[in-house]
PyMOL CGO cylinders between C-alpha atoms (Angstrom):
from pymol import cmd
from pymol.cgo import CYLINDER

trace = [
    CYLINDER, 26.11, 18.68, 205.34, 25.92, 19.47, 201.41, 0.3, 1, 1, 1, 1, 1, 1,
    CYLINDER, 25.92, 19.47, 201.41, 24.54, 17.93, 198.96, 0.3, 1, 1, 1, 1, 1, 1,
    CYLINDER, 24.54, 17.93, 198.96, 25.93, 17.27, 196.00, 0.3, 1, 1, 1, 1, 1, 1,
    CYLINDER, 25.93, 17.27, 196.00, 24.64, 16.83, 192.63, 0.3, 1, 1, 1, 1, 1, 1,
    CYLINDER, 24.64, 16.83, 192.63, 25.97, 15.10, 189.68, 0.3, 1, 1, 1, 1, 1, 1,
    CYLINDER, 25.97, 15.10, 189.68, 27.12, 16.86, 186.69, 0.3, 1, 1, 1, 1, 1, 1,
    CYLINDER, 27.12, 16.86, 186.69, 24.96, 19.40, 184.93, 0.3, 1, 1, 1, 1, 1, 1,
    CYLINDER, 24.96, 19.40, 184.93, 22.29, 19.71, 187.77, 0.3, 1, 1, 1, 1, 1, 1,
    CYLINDER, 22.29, 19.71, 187.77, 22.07, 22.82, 189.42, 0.3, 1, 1, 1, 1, 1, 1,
    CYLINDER, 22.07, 22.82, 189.42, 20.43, 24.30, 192.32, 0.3, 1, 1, 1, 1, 1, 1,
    CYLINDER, 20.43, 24.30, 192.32, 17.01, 26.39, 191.61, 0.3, 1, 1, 1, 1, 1, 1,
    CYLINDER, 17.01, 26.39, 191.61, 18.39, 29.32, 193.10, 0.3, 1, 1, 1, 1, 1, 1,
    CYLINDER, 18.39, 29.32, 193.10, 21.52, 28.83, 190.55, 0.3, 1, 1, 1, 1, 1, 1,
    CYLINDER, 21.52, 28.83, 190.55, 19.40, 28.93, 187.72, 0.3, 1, 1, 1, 1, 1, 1,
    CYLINDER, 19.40, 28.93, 187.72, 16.82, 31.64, 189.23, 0.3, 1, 1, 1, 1, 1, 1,
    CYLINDER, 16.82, 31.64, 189.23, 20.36, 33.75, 189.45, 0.3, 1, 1, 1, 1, 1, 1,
    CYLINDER, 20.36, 33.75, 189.45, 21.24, 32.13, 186.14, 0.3, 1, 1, 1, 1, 1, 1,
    CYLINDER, 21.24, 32.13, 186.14, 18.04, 33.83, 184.58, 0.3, 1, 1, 1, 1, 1, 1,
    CYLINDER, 18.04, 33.83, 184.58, 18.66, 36.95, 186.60, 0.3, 1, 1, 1, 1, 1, 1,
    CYLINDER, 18.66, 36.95, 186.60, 22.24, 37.43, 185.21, 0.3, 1, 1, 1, 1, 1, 1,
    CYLINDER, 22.24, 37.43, 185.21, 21.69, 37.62, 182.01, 0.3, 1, 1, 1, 1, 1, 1,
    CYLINDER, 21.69, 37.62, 182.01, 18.76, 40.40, 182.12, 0.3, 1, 1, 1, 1, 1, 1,
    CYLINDER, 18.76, 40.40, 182.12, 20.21, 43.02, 183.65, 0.3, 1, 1, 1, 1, 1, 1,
    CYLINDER, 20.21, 43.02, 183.65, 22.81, 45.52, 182.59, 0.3, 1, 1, 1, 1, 1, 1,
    CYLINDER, 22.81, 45.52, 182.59, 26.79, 45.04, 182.93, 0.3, 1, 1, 1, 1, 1, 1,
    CYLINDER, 26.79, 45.04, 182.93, 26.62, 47.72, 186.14, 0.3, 1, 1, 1, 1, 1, 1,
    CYLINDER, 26.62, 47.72, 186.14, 24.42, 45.88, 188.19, 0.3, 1, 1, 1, 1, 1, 1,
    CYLINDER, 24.42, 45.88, 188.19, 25.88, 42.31, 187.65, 0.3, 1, 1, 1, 1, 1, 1,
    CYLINDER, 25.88, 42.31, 187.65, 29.19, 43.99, 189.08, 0.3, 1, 1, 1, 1, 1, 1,
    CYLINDER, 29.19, 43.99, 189.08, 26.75, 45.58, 191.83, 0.3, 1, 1, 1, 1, 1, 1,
    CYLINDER, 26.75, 45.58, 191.83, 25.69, 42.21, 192.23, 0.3, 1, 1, 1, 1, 1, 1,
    CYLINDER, 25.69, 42.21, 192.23, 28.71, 39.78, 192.26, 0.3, 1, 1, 1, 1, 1, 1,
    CYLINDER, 28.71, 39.78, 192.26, 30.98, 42.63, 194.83, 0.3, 1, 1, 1, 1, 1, 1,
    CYLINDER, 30.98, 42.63, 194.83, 27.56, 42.11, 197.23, 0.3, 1, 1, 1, 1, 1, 1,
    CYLINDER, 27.56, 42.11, 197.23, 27.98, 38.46, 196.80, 0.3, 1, 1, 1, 1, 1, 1,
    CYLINDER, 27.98, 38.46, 196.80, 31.34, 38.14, 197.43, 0.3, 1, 1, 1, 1, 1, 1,
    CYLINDER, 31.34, 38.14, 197.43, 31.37, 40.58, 200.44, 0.3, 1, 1, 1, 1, 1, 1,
    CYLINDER, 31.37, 40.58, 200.44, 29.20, 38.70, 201.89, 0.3, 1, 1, 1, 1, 1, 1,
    CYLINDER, 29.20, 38.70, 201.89, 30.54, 35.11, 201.50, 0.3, 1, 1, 1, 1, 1, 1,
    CYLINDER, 30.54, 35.11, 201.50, 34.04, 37.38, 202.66, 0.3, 1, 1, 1, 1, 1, 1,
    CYLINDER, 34.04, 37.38, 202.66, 31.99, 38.45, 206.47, 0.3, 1, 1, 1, 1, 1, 1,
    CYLINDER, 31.99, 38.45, 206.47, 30.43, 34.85, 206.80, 0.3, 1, 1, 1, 1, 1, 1,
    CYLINDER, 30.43, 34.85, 206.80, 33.88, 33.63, 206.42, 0.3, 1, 1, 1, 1, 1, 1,
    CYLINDER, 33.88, 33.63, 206.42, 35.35, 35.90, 208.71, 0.3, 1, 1, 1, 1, 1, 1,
    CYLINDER, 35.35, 35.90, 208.71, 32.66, 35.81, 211.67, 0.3, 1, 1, 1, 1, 1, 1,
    CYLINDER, 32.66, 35.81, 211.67, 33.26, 31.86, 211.53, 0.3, 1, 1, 1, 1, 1, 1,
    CYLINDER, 33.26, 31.86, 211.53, 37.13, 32.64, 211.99, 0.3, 1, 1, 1, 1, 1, 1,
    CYLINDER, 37.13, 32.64, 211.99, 35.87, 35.09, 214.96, 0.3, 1, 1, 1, 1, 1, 1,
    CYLINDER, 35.87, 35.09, 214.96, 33.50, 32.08, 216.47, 0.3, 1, 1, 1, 1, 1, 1,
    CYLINDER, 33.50, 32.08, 216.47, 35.99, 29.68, 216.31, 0.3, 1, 1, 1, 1, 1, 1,
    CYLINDER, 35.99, 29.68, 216.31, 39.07, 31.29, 218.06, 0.3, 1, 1, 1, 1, 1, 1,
    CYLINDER, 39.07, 31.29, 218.06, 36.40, 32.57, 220.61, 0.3, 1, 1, 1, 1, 1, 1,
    CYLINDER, 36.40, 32.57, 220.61, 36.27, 28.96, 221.06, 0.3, 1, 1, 1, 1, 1, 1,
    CYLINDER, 36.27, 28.96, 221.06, 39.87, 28.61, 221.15, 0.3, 1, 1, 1, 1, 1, 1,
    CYLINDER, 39.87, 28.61, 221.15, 40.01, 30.95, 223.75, 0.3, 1, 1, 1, 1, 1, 1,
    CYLINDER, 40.01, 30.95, 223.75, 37.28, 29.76, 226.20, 0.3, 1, 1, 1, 1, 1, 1,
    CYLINDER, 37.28, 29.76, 226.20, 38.83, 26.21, 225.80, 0.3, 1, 1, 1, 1, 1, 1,
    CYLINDER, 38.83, 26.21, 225.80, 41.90, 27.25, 226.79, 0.3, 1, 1, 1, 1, 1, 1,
    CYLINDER, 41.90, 27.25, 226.79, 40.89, 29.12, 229.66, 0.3, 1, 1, 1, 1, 1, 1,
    CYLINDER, 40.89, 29.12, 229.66, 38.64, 26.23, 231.42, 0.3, 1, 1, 1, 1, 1, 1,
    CYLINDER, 38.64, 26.23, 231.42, 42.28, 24.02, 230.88, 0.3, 1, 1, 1, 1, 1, 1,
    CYLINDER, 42.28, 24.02, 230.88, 43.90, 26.94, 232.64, 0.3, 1, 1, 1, 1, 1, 1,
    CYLINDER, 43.90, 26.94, 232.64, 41.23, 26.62, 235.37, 0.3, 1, 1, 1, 1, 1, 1,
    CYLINDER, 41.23, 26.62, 235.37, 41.70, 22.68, 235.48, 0.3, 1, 1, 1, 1, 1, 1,
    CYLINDER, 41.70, 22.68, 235.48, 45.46, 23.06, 236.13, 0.3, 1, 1, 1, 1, 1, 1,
    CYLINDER, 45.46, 23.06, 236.13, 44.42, 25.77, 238.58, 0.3, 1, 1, 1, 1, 1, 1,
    CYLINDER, 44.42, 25.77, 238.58, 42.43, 23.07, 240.69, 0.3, 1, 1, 1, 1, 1, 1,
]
cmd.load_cgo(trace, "trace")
C-alpha cells in the first residue's frame, strides 16, 4: 500500500535526491536518471515474469483437477 501525500509534500528521499540533483554535473544526472530508469524497467519486468509464472502453475494444477 502507498501512501500518499497532499500537495507540495515530498518524500525525504525526494528531496535528499532533490539536493543531490542539482550539485552534480549534467553527465552524471544522465548517469543517474538511465540507472534509475533501468532499474524501475527490470523491477517491472521480473513482476511480469512472477506473475505469468503464476499463470502458468495455476493453470497446470486446473489441468491436474480435470485430470482427476
Amino acid at each position: 500500500m502507498m501512501h500518499r501525500h497532499g500537495p507540495g509534500m515530498m518524500h525525504w528521499r525526494g528531496m535528499l535526491m532533490h539536493e543531490i540533483m542539482e550539485k552534480i554535473p549534467d553527465d552524471q544526472k544522465k548517469v543517474i536518471l538511465k540507472r534509475i530508469i533501468d532499474g524501475k524497467i527490470l523491477l517491472r519486468e521480473n513482476r511480469i515474469k512472477q506473475m505469468q509464472f503464476k499463470i502458468e502453475t495455476m493453470k497446470m494444477i486446473r489441468k491436474l483437477i480435470d485430470e482427476c
